[in-house]
C-alpha positions as protocol buffer text, in pm:
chain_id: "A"
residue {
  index: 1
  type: UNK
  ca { x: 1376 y: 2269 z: -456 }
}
residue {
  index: 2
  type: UNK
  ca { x: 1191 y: 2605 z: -399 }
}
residue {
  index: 3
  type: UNK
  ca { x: 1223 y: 2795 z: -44 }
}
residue {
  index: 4
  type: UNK
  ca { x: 1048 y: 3016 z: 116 }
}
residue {
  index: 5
  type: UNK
  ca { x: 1137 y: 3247 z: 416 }
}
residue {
  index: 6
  type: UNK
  ca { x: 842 y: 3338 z: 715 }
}
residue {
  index: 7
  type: UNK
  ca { x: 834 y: 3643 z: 873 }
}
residue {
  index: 8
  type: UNK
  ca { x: 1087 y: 3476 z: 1162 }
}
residue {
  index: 9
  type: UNK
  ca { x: 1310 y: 3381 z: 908 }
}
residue {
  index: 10
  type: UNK
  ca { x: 1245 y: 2967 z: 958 }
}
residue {
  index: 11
  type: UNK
  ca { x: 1281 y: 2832 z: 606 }
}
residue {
  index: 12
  type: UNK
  ca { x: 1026 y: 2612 z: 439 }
}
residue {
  index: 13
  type: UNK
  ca { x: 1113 y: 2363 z: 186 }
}
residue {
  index: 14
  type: UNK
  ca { x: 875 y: 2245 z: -37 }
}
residue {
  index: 15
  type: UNK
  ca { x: 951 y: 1887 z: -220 }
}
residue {
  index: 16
  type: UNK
  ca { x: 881 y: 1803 z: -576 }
}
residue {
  index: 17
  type: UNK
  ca { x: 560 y: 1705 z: -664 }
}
residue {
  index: 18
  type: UNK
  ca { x: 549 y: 1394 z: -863 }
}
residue {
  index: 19
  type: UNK
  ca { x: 382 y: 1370 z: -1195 }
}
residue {
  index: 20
  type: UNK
  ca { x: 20 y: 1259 z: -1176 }
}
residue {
  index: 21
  type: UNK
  ca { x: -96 y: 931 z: -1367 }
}
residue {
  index: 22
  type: UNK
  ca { x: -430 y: 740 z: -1389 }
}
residue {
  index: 23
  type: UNK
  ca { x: -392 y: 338 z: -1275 }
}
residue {
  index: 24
  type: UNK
  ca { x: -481 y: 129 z: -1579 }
}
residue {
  index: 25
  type: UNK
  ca { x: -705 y: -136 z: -1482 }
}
residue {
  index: 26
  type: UNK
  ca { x: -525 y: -488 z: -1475 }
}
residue {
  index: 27
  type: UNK
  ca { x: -502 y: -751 z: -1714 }
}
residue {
  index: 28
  type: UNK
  ca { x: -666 y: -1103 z: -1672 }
}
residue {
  index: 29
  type: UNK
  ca { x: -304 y: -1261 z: -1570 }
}
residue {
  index: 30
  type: UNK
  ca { x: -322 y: -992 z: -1315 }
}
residue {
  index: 31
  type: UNK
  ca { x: -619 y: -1041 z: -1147 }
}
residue {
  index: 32
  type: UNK
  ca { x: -596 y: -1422 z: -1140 }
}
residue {
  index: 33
  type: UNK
  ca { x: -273 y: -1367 z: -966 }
}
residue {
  index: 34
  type: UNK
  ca { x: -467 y: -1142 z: -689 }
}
residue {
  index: 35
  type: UNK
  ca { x: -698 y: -1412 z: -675 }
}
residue {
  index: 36
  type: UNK
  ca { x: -426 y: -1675 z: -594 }
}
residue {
  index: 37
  type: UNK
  ca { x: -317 y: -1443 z: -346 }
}
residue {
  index: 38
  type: UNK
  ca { x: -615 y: -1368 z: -187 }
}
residue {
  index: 39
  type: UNK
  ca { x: -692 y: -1777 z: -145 }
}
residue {
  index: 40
  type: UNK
  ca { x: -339 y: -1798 z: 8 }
}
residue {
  index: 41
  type: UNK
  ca { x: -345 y: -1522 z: 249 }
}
residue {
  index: 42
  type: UNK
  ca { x: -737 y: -1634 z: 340 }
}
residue {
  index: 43
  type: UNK
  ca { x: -623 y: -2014 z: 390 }
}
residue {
  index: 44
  type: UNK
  ca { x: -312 y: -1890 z: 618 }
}
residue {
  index: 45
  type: UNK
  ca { x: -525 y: -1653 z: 831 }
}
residue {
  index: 46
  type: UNK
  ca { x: -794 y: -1957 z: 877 }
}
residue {
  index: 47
  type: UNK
  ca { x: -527 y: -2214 z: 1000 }
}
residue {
  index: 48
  type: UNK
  ca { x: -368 y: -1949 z: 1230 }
}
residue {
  index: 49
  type: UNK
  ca { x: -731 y: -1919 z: 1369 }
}
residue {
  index: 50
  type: UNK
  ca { x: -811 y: -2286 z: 1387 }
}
residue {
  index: 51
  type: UNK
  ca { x: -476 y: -2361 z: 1552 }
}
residue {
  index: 52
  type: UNK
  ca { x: -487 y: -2079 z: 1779 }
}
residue {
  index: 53
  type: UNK
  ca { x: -857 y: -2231 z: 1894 }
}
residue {
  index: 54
  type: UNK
  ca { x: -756 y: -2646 z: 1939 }
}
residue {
  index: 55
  type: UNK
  ca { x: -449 y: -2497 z: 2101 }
}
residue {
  index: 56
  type: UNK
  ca { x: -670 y: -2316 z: 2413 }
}
């Protein structure tokens, strides 16, 4: 951990800076999955809605 000292003597730690990567692009099992997902969260934010609205 490095440390540095102001001119008032307050100490500043610096954390360690992870090592950078690029995101590889998913595979086809991947992005049918976030499809699946996307469906489920979309059909479970519609029924919320629609329940919400016959309920008022």
């Amino acid at each position: 951990m490095y440390t540095t000292v102001n001119e008032d003597g307050i100490l500043n730690n610096y954390p360690k800076e992870p090592k950078v990567y690029f995101a590889q692009y998913p595979a086809i099992w991947e992005q049918r999955k976030y499809v699946v997902q996307g469906l489920f969260a979309a059909s479970l934010i519609t029924s919320v809605v629609l329940v919400a609205f016959f309920a008022s």
